[in-house]
C-alpha positions as CSV (number, residue, x, y, z in Angstrom):
1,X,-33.6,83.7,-22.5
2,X,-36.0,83.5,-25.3
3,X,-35.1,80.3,-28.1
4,X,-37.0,79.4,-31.0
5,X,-36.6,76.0,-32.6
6,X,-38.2,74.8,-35.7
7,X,-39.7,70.5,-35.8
8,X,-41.3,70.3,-38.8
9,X,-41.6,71.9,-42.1
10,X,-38.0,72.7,-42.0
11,X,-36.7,73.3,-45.6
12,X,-40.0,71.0,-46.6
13,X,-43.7,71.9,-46.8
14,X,-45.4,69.6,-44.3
15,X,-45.2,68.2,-40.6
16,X,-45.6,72.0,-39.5
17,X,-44.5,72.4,-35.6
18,X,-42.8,75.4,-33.9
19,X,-41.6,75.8,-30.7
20,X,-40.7,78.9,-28.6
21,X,-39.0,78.9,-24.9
22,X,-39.3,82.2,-22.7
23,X,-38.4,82.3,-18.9
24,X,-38.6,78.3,-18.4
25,X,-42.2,78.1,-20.4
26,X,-42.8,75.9,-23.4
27,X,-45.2,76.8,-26.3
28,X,-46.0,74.7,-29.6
29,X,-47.7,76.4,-32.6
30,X,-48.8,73.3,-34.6
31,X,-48.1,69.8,-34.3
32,X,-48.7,68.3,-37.5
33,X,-48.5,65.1,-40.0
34,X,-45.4,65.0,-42.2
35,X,-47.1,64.0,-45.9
36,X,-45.4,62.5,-49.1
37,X,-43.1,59.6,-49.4
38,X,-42.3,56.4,-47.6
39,X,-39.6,58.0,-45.8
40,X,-41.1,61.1,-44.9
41,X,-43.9,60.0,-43.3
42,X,-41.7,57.6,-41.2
43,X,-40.7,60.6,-39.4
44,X,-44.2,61.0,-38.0
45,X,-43.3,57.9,-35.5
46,X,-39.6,59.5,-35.1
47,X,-38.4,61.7,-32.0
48,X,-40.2,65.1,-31.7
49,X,-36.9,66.6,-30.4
50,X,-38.4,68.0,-27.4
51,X,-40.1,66.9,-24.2
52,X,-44.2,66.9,-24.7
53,X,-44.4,66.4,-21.0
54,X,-42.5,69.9,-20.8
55,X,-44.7,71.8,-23.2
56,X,-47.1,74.2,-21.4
57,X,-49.8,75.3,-24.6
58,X,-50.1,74.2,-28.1
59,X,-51.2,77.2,-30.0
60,X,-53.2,75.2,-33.3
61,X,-53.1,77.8,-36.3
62,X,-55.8,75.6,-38.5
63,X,-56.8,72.0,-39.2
64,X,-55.1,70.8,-42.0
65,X,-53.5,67.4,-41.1
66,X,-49.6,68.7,-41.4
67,X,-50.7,71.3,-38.7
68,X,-52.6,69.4,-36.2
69,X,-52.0,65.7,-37.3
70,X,-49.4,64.5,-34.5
71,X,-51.7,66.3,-31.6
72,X,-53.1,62.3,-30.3
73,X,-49.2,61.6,-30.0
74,X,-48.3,64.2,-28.6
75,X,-51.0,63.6,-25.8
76,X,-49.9,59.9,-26.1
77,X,-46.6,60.9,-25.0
78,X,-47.4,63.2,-22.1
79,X,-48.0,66.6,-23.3
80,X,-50.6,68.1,-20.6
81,X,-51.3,71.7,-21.2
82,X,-53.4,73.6,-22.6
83,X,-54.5,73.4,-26.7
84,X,-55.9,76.8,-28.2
85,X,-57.3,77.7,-31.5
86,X,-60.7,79.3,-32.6
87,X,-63.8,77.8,-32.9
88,X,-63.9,76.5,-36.1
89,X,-60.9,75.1,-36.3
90,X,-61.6,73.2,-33.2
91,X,-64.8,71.7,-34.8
92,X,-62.5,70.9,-37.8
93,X,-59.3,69.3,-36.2
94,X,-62.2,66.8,-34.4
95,X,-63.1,66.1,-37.6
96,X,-59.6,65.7,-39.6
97,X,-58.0,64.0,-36.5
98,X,-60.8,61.0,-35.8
99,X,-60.7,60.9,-40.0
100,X,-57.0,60.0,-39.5
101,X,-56.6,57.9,-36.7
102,X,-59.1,55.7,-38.3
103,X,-57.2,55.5,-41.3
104,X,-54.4,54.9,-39.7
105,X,-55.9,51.9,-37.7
106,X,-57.3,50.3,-41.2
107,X,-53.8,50.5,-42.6
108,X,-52.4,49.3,-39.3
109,X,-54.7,46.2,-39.6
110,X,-53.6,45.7,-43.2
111,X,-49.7,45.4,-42.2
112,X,-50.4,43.3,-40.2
113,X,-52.1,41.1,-42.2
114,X,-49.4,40.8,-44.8
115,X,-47.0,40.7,-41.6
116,X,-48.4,37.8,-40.1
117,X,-47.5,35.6,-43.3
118,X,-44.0,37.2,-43.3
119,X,-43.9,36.4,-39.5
120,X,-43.1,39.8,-39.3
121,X,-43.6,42.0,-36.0
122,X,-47.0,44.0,-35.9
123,X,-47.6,46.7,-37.1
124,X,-49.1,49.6,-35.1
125,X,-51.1,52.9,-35.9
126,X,-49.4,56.1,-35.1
127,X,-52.1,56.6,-33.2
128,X,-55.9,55.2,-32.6
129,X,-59.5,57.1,-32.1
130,X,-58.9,56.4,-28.7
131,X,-55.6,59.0,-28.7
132,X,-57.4,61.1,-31.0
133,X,-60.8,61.7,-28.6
134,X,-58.2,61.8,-25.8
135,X,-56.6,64.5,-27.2
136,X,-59.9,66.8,-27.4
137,X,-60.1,66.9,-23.5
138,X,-56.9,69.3,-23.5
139,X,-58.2,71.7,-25.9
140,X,-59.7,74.8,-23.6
141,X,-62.2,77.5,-24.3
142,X,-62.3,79.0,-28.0
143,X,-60.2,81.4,-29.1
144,X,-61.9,84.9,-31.1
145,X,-60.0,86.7,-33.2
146,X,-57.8,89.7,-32.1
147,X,-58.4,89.4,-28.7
148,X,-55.0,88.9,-26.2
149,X,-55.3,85.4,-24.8
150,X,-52.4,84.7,-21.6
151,X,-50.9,81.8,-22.4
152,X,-48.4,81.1,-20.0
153,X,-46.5,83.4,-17.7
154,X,-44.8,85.8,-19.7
155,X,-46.5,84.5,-22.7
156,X,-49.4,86.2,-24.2
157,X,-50.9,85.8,-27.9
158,X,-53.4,87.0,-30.3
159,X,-55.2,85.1,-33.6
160,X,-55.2,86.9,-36.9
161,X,-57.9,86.1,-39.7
162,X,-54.7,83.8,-42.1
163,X,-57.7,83.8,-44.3
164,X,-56.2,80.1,-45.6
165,X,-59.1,78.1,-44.0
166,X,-62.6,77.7,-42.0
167,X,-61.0,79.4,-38.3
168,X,-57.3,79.5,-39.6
169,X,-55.2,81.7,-38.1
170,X,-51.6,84.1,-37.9
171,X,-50.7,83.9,-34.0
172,X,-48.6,87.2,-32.4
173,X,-46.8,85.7,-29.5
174,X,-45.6,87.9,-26.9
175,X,-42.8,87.2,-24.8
176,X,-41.1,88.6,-21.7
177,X,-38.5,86.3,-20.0
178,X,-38.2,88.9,-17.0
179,X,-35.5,90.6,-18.6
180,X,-36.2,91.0,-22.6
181,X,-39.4,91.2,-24.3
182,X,-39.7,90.1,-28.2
183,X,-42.7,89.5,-30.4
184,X,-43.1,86.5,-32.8
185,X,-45.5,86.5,-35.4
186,X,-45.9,83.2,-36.8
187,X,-48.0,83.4,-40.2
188,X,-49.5,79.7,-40.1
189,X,-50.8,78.7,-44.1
190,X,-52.3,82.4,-45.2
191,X,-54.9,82.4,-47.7
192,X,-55.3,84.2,-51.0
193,X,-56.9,87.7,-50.9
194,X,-60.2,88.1,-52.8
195,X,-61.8,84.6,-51.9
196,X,-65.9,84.5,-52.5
197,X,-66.1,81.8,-49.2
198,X,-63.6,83.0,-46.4
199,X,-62.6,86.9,-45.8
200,X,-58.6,88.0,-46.8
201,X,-55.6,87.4,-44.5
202,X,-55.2,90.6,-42.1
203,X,-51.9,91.9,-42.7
204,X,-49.1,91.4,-40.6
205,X,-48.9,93.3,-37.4
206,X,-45.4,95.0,-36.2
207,X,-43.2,92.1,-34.6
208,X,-39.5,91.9,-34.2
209,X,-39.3,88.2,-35.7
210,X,-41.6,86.2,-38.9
211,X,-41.8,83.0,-39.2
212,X,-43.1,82.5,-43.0
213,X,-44.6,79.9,-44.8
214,X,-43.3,79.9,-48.0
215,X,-45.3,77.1,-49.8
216,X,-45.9,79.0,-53.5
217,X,-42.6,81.6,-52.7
218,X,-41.3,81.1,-56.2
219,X,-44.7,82.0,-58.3
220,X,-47.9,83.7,-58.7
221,X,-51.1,81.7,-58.9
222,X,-53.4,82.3,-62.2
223,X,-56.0,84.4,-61.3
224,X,-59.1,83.1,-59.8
225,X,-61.3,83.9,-62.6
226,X,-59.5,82.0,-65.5
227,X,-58.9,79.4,-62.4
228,X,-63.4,79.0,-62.4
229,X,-63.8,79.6,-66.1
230,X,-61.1,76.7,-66.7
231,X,-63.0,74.4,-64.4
232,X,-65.9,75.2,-66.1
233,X,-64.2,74.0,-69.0
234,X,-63.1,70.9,-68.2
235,X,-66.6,70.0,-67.2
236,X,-68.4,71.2,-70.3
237,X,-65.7,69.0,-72.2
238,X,-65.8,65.9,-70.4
239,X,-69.5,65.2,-70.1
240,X,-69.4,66.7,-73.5
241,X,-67.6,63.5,-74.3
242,X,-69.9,61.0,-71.8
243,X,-66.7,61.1,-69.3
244,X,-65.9,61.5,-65.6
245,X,-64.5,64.9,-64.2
246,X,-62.3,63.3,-61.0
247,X,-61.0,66.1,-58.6
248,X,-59.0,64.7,-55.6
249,X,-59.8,67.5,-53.4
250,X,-58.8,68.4,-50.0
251,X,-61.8,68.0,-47.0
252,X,-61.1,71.6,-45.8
253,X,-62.3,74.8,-47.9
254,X,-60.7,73.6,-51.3
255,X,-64.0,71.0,-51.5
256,X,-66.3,73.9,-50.7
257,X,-64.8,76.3,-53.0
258,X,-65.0,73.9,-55.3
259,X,-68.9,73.2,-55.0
260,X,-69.5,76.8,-54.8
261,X,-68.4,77.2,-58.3
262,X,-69.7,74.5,-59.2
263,X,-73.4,75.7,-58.2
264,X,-72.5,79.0,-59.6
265,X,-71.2,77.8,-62.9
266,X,-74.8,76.1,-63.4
267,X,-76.7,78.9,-62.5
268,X,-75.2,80.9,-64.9
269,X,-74.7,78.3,-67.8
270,X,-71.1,77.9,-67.6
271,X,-71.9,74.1,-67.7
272,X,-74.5,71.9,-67.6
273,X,-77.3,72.0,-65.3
274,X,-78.1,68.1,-65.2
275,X,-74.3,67.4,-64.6
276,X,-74.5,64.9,-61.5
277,X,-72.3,66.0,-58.8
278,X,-70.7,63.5,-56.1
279,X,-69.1,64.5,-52.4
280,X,-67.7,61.5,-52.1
281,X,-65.5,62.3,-48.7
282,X,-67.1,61.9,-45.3
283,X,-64.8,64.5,-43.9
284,X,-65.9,66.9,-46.8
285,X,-69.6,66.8,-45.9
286,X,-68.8,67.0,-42.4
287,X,-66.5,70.2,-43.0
288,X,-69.4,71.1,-45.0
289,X,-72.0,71.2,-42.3
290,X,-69.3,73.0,-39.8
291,X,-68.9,75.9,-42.9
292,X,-72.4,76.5,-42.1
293,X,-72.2,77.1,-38.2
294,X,-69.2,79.3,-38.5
295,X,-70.7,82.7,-40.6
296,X,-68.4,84.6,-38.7
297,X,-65.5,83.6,-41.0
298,X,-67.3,84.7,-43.9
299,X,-67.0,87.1,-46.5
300,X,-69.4,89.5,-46.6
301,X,-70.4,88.9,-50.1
302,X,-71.3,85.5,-49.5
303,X,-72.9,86.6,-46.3
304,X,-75.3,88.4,-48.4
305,X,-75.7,85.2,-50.7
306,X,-76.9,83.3,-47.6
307,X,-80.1,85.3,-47.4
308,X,-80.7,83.9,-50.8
309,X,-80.1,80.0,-50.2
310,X,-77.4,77.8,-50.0
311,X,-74.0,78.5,-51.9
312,X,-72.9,74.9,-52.1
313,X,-76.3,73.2,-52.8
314,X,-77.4,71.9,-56.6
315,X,-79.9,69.7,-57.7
316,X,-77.6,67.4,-58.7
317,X,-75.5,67.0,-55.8
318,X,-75.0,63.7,-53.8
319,X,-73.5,63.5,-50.5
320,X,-72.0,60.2,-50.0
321,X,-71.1,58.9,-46.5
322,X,-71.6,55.0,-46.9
323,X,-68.6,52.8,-48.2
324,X,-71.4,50.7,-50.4
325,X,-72.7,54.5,-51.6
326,X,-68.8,55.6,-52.5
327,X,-68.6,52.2,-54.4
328,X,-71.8,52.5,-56.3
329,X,-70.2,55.7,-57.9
330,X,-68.0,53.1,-60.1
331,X,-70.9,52.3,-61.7
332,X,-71.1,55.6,-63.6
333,X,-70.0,55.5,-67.0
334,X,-70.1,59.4,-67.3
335,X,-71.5,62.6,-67.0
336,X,-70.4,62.9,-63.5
337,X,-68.4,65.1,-61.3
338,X,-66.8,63.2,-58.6
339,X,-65.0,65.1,-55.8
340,X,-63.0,63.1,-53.4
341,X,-60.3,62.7,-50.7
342,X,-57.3,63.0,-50.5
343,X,-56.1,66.0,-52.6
344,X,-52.7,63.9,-52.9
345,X,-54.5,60.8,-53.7
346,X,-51.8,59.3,-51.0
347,X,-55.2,57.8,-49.6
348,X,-58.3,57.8,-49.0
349,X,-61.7,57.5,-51.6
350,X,-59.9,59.0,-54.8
351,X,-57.5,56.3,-55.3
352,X,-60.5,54.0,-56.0
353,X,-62.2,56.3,-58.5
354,X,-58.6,56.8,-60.1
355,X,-58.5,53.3,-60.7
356,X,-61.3,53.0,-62.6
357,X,-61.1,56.7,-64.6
358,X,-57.6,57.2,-65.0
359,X,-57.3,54.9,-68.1
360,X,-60.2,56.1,-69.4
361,X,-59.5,58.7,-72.4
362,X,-62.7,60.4,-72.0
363,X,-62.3,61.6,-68.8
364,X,-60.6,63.9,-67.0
365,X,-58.8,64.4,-63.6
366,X,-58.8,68.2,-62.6
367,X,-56.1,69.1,-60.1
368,X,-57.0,72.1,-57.8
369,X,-54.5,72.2,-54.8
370,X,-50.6,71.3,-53.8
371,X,-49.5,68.1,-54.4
372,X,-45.7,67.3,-52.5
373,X,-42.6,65.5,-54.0
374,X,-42.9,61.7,-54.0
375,X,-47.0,61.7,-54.0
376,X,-49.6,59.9,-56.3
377,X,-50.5,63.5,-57.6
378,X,-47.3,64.3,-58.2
379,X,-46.6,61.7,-60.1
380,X,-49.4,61.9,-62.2
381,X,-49.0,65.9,-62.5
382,X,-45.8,65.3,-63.5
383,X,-46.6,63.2,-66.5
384,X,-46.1,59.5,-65.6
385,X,-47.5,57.2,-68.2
386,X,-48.4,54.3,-65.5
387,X,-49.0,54.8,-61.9
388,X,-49.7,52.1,-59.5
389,X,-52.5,52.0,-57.2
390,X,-54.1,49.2,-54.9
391,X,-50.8,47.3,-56.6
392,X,-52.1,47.5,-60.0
393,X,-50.2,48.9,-63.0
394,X,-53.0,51.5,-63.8
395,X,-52.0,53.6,-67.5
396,X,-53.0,57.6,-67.6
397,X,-54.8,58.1,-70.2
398,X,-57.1,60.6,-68.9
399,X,-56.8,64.1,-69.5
400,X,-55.0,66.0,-66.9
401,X,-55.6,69.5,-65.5
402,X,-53.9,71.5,-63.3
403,X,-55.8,74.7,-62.1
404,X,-53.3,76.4,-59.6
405,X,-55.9,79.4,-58.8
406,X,-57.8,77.7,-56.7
407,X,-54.9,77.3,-54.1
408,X,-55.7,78.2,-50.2
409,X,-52.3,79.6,-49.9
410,X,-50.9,82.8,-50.9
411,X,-48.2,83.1,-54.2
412,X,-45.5,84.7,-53.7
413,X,-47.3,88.8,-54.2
414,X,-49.5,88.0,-52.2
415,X,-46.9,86.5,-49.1
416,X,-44.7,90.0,-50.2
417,X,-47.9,92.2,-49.5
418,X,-48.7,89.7,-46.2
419,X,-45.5,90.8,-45.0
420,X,-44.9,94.4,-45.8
421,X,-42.2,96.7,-46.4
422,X,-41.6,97.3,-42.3
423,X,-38.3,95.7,-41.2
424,X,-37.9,93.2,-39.0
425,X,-35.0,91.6,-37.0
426,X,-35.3,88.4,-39.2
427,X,-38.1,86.5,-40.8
428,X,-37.7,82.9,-40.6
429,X,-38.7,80.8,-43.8
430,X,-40.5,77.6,-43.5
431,X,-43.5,75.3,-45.3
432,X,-41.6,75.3,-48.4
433,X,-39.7,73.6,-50.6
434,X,-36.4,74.3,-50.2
435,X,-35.0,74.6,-54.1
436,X,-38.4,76.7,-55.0
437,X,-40.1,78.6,-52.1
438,X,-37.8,78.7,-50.0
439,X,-34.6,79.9,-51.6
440,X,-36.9,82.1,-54.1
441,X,-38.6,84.0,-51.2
442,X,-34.8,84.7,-49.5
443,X,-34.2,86.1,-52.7
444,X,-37.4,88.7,-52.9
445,X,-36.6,89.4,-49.4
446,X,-32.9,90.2,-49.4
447,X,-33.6,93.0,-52.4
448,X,-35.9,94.5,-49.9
449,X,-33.0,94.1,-46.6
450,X,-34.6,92.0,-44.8
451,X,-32.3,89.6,-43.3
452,X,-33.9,85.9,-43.8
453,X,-33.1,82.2,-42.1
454,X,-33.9,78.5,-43.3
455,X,-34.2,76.9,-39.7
456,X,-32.7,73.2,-39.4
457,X,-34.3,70.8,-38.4
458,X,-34.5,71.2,-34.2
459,X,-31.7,74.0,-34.8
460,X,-32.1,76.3,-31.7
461,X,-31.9,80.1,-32.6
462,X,-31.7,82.8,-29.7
463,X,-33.9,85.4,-30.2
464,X,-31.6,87.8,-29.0
């Protein structure tokens, strides 16, 4: 018997985690953060809604938190097989996970701070750095792409470029129970084709089942282009008017990308080659520095740029580890680019240099990436007058951009072409939320037959 159950990212875009049963063996693909609200995020300390001490592999797609976030739990809670996933995207989810579990700690310590003169119980991480290095003795050898990796008995799988990320990848499974044999191809986050860092998603192979992410299923992204000559832009105008560009900006590809034009837009005039650019994300330069050790997930074009120098260096640039470097940033009036974590200012760096930008008229927060229901960037995307942060009534008076082109996931032509027009016994829709992706993607798909499911929550669904 062969059951496939979805535990995250069901009819919602984060906490990605999949898992398939074949002939007694347990497989995960992803085990990751749920991100947005209050009440979301509780999940993340709820019931995974299977056994981790009965799982066999965890198959890790990429390193974004909502894909590999809950991993230290898991391991907490007795998972003991094996966790595969390529190079790269091992060196990233060290990164990403230590980055979070510290986090989580410093938040931990801060509830329990204001707990103790509630006389309130303590409050406790979801995990520390000591789950998180833990977890990293369970990950095995590296994983290339295309080749056939056996997984467990009667499981085998190979790694598709997803083009989304550094080392992200699609994952075939294939499955034999002894008495019927299925293929699963599950797409993980797939990238947008025509990228000038990471090569295009391969298309997807033959299988009998998809499971989809769905995350931009109910539109089409500008196109890259305006996307860079739109960022350029919003530069030129800011500094134009002695302000501060702020661009909450995700550790992983989206702050590389994001330098990249940057470098290029000063080499060809686009804006201003004095403009003083800050990485102000100690994940960022790290994921930096691992970009450079992983060429084999490059384009070719930029391949060829390498042999020239670096694509995300500048003479202006500042990489910015220290806390007391991060805080000296404040002290710049304007004329400065500052890129910093998180891209849904729910944490992290950003919400400081919010604080003291976002009621500044001349500047200018530049949104580049996904921001979910019930964040800070929502919010402020959305149009809210006054946003609190670091419980202060904080008024937006900055000017706001949203630049969708530069999006690591695919729109919905480019999820369509992903796919293909071969049938398939079902493609299962997930990462998406559920009034826009989700029900817009069922939509494009049933014009084309193809018979589509929005798994539940730990729904079990026989792949018969």
């Amino acid at each position: 018997m062969i059951v496939y159950s979805c535990h995250g990212a069901a009819k919602e875009v984060t906490g990605s985690c999949h898992l398939v049963r074949c002939g007694g063996r347990s497989v995960l693909i992803d085990c990751g953060l749920f991100q947005g609200g209050h009440e979301l995020e509780q999940a993340n300390a709820g019931p995974f809604g299977f056994d981790p001490a009965g799982i066999d592999a965890l198959l890790l797609t990429h390193a974004h938190l909502d894909h590999c976030g809950r991993i230290p739990r898991l391991v907490r809670e007795g998972f003991r097989g094996r966790i595969l996933a390529t190079a790269a995207t091992r060196e990233l989810a060290r990164v990403v996970l230590v980055d979070a579990a510290g986090l989580q700690e410093e938040e931990a310590r801060r509830q329990q701070r204001i707990g103790r003169r509630r006389d309130e119980a303590p409050a406790e991480p979801l995990y520390t750095l000591d789950d998180a290095f833990h977890a990293f003795e369970f990950f095995d050898d590296d994983v290339r792409y295309g080749e056939p990796v056996a997984v467990a008995e009667g499981i085998g799988a190979r790694f598709l470029d997803a083009g989304h990320i550094l080392g992200s990848a699609s994952i075939l499974l294939e499955l034999d129970d002894g008495g019927t044999r299925r293929s699963v191809l599950f797409s993980g986050d797939l990238g947008s084709p025509g990228r000038p860092i990471l090569r295009d998603p391969l298309p997807a192979p033959e299988a009998d089942y998809v499971v989809m992410e769905t995350t931009y299923g109910d539109r089409r992204h500008r196109s890259l282009p305006d996307s860079v000559a739109e960022l350029h832009q919003a530069v030129r105008e800011t500094v134009g008017r002695h302000g501060n560009v702020i661009v909450p900006t995700f550790a992983l590809e989206r702050a590389q990308e994001v330098l990249y034009h940057l470098h290029r837009g000063m080499l060809d005039g686009a804006i201003p080659p004095h403009v003083q650019v800050f990485l102000d994300s100690p994940m960022a330069i790290s994921a930096t520095e691992i970009f450079r050790r992983h060429p084999e997930c490059f384009d070719q074009a930029l391949l060829d740029e390498l042999h020239r120098g670096d694509p995300f260096a500048m003479p202006g640039l500042h990489m910015t580890r220290e806390t007391a470097e991060s805080m000296a940033i404040n002290g710049v009036e304007g004329g400065a680019v500052i890129l910093a974590g998180s891209g849904m200012c729910n944490g992290g760096r950003i919400r400081h240099h919010l604080k003291h930008n976002l009621w500044r008229e001349r500047s200018s927060v530049v949104f580049v990436g996904y921001a979910a229901e019930g964040t800070l960037a929502r919010r402020i995307i959305d149009g809210a007058d006054n946003v609190r942060i670091f419980n202060e009534d904080i008024r937006v008076r900055a000017q706001v951009w949203t630049i969708n082109g530069f999006s690591a996931h695919a729109d919905q032509q480019a999820l369509l072409d992903w796919l293909g027009p071969q049938q398939r016994r079902k493609v299962f829709l997930v990462h998406g939320e559920y009034e826009r992706g989700l029900q817009a993607m069922a939509q494009c798909l049933a014009q084309r037959g193809i018979a589509t499911h929005m798994p539940g929550m730990h729904e079990p669904i026989l792949l018969d």
